[in-house]
N, C-alpha and C positions, 0 to 999 in steps of 0.2 A: 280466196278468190276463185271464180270456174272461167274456167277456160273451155270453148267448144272447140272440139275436134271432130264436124259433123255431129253423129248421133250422139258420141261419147260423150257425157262430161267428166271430169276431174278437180279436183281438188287441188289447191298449189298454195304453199305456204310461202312468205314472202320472206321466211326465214330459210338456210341451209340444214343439211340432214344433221341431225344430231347436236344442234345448237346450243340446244337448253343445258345438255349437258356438258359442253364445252362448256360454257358460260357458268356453272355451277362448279364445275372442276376449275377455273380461274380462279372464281372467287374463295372455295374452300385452299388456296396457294394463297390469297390475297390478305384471310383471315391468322391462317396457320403463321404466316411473316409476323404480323401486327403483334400475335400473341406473342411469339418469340420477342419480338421489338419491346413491347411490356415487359418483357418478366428481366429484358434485360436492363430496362428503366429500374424496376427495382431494385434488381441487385447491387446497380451502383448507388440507389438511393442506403441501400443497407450498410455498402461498405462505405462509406460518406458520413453515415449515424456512427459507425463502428471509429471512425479515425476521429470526430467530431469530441465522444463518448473517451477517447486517450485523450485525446489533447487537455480535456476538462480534469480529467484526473492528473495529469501532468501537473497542470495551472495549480488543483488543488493543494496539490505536496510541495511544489513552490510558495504558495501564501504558506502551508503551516510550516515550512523549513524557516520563510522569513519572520513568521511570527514567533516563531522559538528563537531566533537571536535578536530581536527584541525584548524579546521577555529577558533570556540573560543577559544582557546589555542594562536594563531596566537596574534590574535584581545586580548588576556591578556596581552602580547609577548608588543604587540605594545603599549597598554598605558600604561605597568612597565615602556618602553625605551622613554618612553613624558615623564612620570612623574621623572624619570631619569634626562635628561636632562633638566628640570624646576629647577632645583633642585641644581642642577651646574650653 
């Protein structure tokens, strides 16, 4: 904008002194947060894979704990029904 002051003119910015940098120093606060805000999204995404990642191995040793006493349950099953029939 110019503004006359008599002979003078000048220059006036409709902004405050040193704006831009204000407004640039906000925003690198604005950014610097978000990152931090992400990296902490990840970390509980990682430790969430990590507890997900037990629990499955957990489940795992449970089915093969239960399928092994199946099996010898089976395998008792099968020599009651030999000694069953020896026996007839």
């Amino acid at each position: 904008m110019k503004r006359n002051n008599g002979q003078k003119q000048e220059l006036v910015s409709r902004y405050p002194p040193n704006f831009g940098t204000q407004l640039a120093y906000f925003g690198g606060i604005l950014v610097t947060l978000g990152d931090a805000i992400a990296t902490l999204g990840v970390a509980i995404d990682l430790e969430q894979i990590q507890v997900e990642e037990a629990n499955q191995a957990l489940s795992n040793e449970t089915q093969q704990q239960d399928m092994a006493a199946i099996q010898n349950q089976l395998a008792a099953l099968q020599k009651e029904i030999q000694d069953l029939r020896r026996k007839q």
